[in-house]
C-alpha positions as CSV (number, residue, x, y, z in Angstrom):
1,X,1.9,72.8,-64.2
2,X,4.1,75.8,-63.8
3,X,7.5,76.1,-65.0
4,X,10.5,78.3,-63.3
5,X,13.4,78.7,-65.4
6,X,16.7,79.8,-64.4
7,X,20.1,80.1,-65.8
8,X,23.8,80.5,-64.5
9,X,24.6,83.9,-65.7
10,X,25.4,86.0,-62.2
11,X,27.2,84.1,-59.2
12,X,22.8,85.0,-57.6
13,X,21.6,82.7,-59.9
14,X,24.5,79.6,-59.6
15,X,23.6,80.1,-55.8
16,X,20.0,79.4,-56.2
17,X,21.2,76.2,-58.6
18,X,23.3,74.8,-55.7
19,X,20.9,75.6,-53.3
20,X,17.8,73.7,-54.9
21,X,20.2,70.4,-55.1
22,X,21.8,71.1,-51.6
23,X,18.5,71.3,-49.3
24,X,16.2,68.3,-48.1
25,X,13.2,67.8,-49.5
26,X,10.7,69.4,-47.1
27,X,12.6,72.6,-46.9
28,X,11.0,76.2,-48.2
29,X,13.5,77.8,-49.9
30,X,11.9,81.7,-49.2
31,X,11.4,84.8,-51.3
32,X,13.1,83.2,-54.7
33,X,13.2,86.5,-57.0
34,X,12.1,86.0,-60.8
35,X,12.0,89.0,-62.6
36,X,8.1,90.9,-63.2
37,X,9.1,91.8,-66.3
38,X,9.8,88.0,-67.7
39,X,5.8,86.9,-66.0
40,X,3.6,89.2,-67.3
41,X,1.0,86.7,-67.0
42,X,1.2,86.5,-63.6
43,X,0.5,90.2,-62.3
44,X,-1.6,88.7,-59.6
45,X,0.6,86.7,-57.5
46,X,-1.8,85.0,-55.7
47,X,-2.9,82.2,-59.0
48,X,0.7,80.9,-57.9
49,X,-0.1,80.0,-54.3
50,X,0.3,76.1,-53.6
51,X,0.6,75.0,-57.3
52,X,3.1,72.0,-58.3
53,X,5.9,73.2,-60.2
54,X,9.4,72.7,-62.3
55,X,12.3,74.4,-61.7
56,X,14.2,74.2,-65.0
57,X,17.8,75.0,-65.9
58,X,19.2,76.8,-69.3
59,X,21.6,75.4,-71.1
60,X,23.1,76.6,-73.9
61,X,25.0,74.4,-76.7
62,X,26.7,75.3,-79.8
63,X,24.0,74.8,-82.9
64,X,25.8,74.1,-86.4
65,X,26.7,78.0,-87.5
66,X,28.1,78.2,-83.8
67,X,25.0,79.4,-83.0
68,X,23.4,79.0,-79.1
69,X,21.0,76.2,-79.0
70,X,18.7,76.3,-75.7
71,X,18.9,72.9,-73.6
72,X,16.2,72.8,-70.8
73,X,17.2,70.6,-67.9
74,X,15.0,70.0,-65.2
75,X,16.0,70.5,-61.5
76,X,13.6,69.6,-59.2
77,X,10.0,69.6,-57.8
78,X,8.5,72.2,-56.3
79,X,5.4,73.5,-54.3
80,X,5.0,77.3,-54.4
81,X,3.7,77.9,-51.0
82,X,3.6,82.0,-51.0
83,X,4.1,84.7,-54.1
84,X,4.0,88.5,-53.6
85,X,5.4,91.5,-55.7
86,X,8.5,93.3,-54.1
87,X,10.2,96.2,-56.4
88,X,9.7,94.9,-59.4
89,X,10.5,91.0,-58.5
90,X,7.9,88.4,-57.7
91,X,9.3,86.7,-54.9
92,X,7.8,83.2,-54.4
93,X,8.5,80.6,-51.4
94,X,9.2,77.1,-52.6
95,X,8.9,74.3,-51.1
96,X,11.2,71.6,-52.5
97,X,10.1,68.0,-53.2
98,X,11.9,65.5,-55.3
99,X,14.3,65.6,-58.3
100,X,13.9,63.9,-61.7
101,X,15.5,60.9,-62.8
102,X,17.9,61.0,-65.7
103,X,17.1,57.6,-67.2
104,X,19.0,56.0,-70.2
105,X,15.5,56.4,-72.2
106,X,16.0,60.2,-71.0
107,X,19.6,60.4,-71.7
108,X,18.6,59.2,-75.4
109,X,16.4,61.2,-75.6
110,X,18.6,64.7,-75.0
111,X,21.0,62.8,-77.2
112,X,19.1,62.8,-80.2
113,X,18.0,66.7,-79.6
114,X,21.4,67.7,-80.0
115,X,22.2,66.2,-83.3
116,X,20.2,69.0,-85.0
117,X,19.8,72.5,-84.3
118,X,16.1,72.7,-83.4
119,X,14.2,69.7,-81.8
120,X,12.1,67.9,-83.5
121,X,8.3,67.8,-82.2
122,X,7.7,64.7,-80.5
123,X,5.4,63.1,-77.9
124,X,4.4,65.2,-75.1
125,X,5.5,63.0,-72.5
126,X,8.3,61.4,-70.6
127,X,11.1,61.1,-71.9
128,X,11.0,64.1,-74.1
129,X,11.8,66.5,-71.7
130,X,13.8,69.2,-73.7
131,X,11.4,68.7,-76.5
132,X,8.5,68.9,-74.8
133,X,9.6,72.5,-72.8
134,X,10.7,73.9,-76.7
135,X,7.5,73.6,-78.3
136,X,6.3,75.9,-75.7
137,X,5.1,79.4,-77.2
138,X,7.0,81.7,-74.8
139,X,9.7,79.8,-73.5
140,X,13.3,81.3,-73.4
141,X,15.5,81.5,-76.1
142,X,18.2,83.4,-77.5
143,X,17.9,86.6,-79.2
144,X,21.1,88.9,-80.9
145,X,22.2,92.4,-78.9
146,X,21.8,94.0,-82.3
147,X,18.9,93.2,-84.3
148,X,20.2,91.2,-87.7
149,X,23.7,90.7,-86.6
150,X,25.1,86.7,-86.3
151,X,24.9,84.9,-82.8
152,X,28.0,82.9,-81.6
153,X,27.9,80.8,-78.1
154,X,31.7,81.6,-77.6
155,X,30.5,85.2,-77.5
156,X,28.4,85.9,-75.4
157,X,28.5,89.7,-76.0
158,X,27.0,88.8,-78.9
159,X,23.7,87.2,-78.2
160,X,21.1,87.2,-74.9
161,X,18.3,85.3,-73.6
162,X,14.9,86.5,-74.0
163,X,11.3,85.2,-73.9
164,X,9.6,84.2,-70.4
165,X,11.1,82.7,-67.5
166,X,7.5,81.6,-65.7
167,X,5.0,79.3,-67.8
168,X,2.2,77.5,-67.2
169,X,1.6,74.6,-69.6
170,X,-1.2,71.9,-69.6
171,X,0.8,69.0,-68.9
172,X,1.4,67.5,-65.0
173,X,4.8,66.6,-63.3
174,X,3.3,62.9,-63.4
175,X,3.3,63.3,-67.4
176,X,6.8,64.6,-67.6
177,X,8.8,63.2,-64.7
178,X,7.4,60.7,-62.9
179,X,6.9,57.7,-64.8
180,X,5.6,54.0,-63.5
181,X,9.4,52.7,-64.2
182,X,10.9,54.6,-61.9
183,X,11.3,52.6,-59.2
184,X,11.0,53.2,-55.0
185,X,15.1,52.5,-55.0
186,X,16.0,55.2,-57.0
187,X,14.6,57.6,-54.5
188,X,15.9,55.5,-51.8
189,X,19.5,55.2,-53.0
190,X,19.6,58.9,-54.0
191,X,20.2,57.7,-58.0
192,X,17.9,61.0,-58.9
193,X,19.8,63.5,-57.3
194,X,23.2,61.8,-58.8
195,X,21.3,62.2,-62.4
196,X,21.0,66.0,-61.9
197,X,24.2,66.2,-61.0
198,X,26.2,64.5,-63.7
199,X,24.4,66.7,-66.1
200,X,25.5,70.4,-64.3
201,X,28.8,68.9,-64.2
202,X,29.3,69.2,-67.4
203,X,27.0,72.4,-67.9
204,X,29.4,75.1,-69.4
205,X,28.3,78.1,-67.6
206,X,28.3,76.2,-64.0
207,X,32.2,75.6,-64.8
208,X,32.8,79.1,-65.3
209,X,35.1,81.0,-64.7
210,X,35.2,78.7,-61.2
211,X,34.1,75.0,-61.2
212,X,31.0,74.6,-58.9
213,X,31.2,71.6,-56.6
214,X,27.7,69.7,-55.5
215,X,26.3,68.3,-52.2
216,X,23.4,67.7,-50.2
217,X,22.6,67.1,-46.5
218,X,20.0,65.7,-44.3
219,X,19.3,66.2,-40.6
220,X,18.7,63.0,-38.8
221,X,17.0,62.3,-35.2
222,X,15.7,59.5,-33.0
223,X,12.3,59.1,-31.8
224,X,12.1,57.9,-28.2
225,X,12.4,54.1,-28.9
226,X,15.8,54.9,-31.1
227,X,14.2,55.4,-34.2
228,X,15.7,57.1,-37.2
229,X,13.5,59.9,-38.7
230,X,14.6,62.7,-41.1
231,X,13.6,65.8,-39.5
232,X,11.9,68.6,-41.2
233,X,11.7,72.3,-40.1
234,X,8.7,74.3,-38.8
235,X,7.2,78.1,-39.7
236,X,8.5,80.3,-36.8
237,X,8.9,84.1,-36.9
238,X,8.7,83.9,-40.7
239,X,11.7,81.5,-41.1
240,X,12.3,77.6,-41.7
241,X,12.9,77.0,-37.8
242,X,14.1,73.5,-36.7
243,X,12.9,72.9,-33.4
244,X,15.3,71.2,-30.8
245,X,15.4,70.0,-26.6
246,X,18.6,70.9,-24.3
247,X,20.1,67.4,-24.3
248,X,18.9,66.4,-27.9
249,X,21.2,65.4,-30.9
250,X,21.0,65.5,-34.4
251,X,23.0,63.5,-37.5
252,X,24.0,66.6,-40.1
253,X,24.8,64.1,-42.9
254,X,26.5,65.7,-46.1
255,X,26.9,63.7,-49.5
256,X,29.2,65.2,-51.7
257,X,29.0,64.0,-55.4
258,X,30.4,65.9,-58.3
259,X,29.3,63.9,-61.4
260,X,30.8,61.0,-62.7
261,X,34.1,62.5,-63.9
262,X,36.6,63.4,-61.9
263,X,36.7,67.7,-61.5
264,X,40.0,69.4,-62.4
265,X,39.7,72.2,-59.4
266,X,41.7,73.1,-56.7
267,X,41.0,71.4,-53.2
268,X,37.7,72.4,-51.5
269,X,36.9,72.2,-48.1
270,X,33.0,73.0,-46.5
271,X,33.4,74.9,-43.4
272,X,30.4,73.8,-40.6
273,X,30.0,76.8,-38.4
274,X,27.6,77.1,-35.1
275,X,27.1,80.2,-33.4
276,X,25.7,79.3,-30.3
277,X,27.5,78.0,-26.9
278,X,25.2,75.9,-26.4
279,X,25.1,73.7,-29.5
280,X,28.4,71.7,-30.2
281,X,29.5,69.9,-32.8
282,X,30.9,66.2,-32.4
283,X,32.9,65.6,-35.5
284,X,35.3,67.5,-38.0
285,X,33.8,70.9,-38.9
286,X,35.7,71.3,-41.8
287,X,34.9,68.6,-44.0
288,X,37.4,67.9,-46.9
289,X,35.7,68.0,-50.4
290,X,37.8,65.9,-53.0
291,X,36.6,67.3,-56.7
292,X,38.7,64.3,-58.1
293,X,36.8,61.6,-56.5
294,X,33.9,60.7,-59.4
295,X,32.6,58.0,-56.5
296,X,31.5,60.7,-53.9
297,X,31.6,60.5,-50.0
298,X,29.0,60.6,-47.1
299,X,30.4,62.6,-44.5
300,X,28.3,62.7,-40.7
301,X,28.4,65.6,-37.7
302,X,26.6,65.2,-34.9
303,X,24.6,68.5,-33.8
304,X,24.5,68.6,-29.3
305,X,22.9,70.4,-27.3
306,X,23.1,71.1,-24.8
307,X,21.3,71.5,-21.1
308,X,19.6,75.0,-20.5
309,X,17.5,76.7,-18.9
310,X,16.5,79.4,-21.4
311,X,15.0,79.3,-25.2
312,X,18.0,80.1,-27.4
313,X,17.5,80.8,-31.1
314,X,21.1,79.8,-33.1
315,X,22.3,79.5,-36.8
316,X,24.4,77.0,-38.3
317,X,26.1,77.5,-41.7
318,X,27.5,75.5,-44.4
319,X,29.7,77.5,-46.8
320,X,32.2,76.6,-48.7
321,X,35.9,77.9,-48.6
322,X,39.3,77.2,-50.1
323,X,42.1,75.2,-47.2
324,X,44.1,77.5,-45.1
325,X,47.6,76.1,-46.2
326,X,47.0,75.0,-50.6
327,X,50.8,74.9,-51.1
328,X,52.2,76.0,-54.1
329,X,50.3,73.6,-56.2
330,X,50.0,74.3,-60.2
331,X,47.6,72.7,-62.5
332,X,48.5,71.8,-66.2
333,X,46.2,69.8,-68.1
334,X,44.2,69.0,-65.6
335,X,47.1,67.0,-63.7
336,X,48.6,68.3,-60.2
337,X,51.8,68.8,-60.2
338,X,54.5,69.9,-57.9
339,X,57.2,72.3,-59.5
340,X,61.1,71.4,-58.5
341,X,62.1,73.4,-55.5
342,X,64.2,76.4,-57.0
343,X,68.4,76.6,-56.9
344,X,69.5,78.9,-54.0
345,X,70.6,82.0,-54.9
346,X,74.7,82.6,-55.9
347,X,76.0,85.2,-52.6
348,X,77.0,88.1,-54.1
349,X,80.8,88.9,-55.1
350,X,82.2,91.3,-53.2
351,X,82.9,94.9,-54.8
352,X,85.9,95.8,-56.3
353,X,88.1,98.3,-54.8
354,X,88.1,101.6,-56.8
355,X,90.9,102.6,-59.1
356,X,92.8,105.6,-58.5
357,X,92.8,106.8,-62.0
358,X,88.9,106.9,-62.2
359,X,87.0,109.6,-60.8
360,X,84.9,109.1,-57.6
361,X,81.0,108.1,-58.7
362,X,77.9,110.5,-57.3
363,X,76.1,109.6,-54.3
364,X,73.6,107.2,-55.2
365,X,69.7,108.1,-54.0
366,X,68.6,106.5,-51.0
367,X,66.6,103.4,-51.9
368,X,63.2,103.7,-52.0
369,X,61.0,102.1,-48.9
370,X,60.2,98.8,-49.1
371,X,56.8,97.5,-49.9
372,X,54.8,95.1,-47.8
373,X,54.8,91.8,-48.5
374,X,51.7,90.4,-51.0
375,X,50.7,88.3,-48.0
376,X,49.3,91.6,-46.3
377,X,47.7,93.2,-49.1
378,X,43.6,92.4,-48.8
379,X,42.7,89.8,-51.3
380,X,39.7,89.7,-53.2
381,X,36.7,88.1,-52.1
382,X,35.6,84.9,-54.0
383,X,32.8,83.7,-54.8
384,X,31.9,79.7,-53.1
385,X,32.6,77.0,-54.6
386,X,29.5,75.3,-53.2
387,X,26.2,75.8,-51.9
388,X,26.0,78.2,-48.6
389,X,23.4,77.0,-46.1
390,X,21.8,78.7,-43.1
391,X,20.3,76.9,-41.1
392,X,18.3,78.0,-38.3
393,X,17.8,75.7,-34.8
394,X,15.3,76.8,-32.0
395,X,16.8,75.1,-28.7
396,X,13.9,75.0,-25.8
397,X,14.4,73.5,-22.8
398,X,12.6,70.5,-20.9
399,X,9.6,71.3,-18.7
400,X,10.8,68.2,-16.2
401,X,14.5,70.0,-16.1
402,X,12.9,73.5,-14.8
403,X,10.4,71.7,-12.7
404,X,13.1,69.7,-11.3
405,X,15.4,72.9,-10.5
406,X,12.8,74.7,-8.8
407,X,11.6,71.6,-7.0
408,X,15.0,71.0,-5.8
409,X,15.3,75.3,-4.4
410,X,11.5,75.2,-3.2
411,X,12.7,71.6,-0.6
412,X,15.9,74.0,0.4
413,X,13.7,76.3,1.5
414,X,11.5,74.3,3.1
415,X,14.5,72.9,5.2
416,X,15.6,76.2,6.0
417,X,12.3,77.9,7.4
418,X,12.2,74.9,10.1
419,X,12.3,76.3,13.4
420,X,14.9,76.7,15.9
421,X,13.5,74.5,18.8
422,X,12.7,71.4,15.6
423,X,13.0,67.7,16.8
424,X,14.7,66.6,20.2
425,X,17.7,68.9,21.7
426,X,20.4,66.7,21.4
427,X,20.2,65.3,17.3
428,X,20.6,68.8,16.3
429,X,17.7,68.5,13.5
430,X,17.8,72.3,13.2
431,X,21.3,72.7,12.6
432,X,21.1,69.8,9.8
433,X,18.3,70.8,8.3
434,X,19.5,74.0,7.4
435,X,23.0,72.9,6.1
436,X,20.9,70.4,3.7
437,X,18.6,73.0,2.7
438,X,21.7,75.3,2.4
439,X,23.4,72.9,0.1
440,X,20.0,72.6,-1.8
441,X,19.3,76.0,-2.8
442,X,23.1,76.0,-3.4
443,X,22.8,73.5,-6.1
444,X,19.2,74.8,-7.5
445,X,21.2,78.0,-7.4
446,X,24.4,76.7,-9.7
447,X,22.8,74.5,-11.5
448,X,20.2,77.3,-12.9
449,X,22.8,80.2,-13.6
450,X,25.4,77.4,-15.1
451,X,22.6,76.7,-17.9
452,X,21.4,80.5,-18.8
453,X,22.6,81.7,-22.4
454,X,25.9,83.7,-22.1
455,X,28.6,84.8,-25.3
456,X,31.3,83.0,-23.5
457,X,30.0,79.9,-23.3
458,X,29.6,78.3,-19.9
């Protein structure tokens, strides 16, 4: 089994966090950088290709001298599908499969792990996860800037992490995380994704300095006799492609869930944005994100499109972003609160004539110019407080549709190349023939041009 660790250090490496709890299992998440330098047993990138691994999480508590403890958290299942060396990275492709279940055995088990400083060795199996991955020769751990100086977790400046960040260890996924008592509903009910979750929450350095808010979404279709099927995407031009027909819908469901205490952060909202005119959205795209709600939401938009007569290759994105309008909101203490509207300002007494004894005063400078307002100035970009998803849709249309088009302009035609002496004299067959076929290639005519791609829209 391989192992991929990561951490939260850069706002890169929360990203690639979010993003392996945000996409559906199915998905390749595509040229994940790890560093060369922290794999040196993996020079030749191809032993990688189509092995099971573990993408694992560093976490870093305090030890008893206020030292920083490594805590290895599992993420979630993966298949590496490609690995290549690129400028001194070794990008890999993953394809994402399920997450590990946080059971009460496993919650014990992280329990007891952090009542001393180093864990104790233990059974090589579930539920001793954080054990298990810190008995490895190898693994990451902390190290001090300076060599002989003291390590404190409250300074990071202090200390960094060292060792490798890409293992291979002789245990399976089956010995670690998937045991027999795990049962189908767990999957089912999501329970496994929630378990992740309610361990980042708490994770100090995905709190900081902004807290990071969690979902994850699934794309939804219907087969021809109405049944519901989770769609998956296809290899097209090198990207995750998710093949639609004009006239076909799909379910973008979004779950938010942001552990089981309620998060002390300013409202969120995730932004759905298409870029094509020819796939709408049926629902709100800007979907309210509540950090305080512990219970989570399920959240659904319906993806249309529509009727074309053209291939049309589109993106969708899921980003995160702050509401337009926040108000003048404070936090203190992890409360909202509203402060009292201030008193209006006193008008100003008027001057006092000047006294005829006193001298008259200098001109005064002229003021300087006024400043713009703070609302003008460019603001600072911020980073997102969630996952952002691209999502990529090839929209094709029906073979009946252009059959039908040019079936419907080749019988206009036809009714318009009838001779002038067609049928008896006095029904006119001519004459109406070529109005219907007129009409005909009219309507082949509209009805083709109407559905071509345009920027506009229709």
């Amino acid at each position: 089994m391989i192992l991929l660790f990561t951490t939260a250090v850069g706002e890169l490496f929360k990203q690639l966090v979010l993003q392996a709890m945000c996409y559906p299992k199915g998905y390749v998440l595509e040229e994940v950088p790890w560093g060369l330098k922290r794999a040196p047993d993996f020079e030749n990138p191809a032993s990688l290709t189509d092995q099971e691994a573990l993408v694992v999480y560093i976490e870093s508590r305090a030890g008893t001298m206020g030292q920083p403890v490594p805590v290895f958290l599992p993420l979630r299942v993966v298949r590496i599908k490609k690995a290549r060396k690129y400028a001194g990275k070794l990008l890999l492709d993953l394809r994402l499969d399920e997450f590990p279940y946080y059971s009460d055995q496993v919650v014990q088990g992280y329990a007891e792990d952090q009542l001393v400083d180093a864990p104790l060795p233990g059974p090589r199996e579930w539920p001793y996860w954080n054990r298990t991955m810190y008995a490895l020769p190898g693994r990451p751990y902390p190290e001090p800037q300076t060599a002989g100086s003291m390590m404190y977790l409250v300074h990071p400046e202090t200390w960094r992490t060292a060792g490798l960040l890409i293992l291979e260890c002789d245990m399976t996924i089956e010995d670690l995380i998937r045991p027999a008592s795990v049962s189908p509903q767990v999957r089912e009910q999501h329970d496994d994704w929630k378990s992740v979750v309610d361990w980042l929450a708490e994770c100090t350095m995905m709190n900081e300095p902004d807290v990071k808010l969690f979902y994850q979404f699934e794309l939804h279709g219907r087969d021809a006799e109405g049944v519901v099927r989770s769609e998956t995407p296809e290899r097209y031009l090198e990207r995750q492609v998710y093949g639609l027909r004009s006239g076909d819908n799909l379910d973008l469901i979004v779950h938010f869930y942001h552990g089981e205490r309620a998060r002390t952060r300013d409202q969120q909202q995730l932004e759905v944005i298409t870029e094509s005119a020819f796939l709408e959205t049926v629902g709100s795209s800007l979907i309210e994100a509540f950090p305080d709600q512990p219970t989570g939401r399920v959240e659904r938009v319906s993806l249309i499109a529509k009727r074309q007569m053209a291939s049309d290759i589109t993106r969708v994105q899921l980003r995160g972003r702050p509401p337009a309008n926040p108000g003048p909101k404070l936090r203190r203490r992890g409360l909202w609160w509203t402060p009292s509207p201030a008193s209006p300002p006193s008008p100003p007494s008027p001057p006092s004539p000047p006294s005829p004894l006193s001298p008259p005063s200098p001109l005064s400078p002229p003021a300087a110019p006024l400043s713009p307002p703070a609302a003008t100035l460019p603001q600072p970009a911020t980073a997102s407080p969630m996952a952002t998803v691209e999502l990529y849709f090839r929209i094709q249309p029906r073979r009946m549709y252009i059959f039908g088009v040019l079936a419907l302009f080749a019988a206009g035609s036809f009714l318009n190349a009838v001779p002038e002496n067609f049928g008896p004299p006095e029904l006119s067959l001519t004459w109406v023939s070529k109005v219907v076929g007129s009409l005909m290639m009219a309507g082949a005519f509209w009805i083709g041009f109407s559905k071509l791609p345009s920027k506009g829209g229709e």
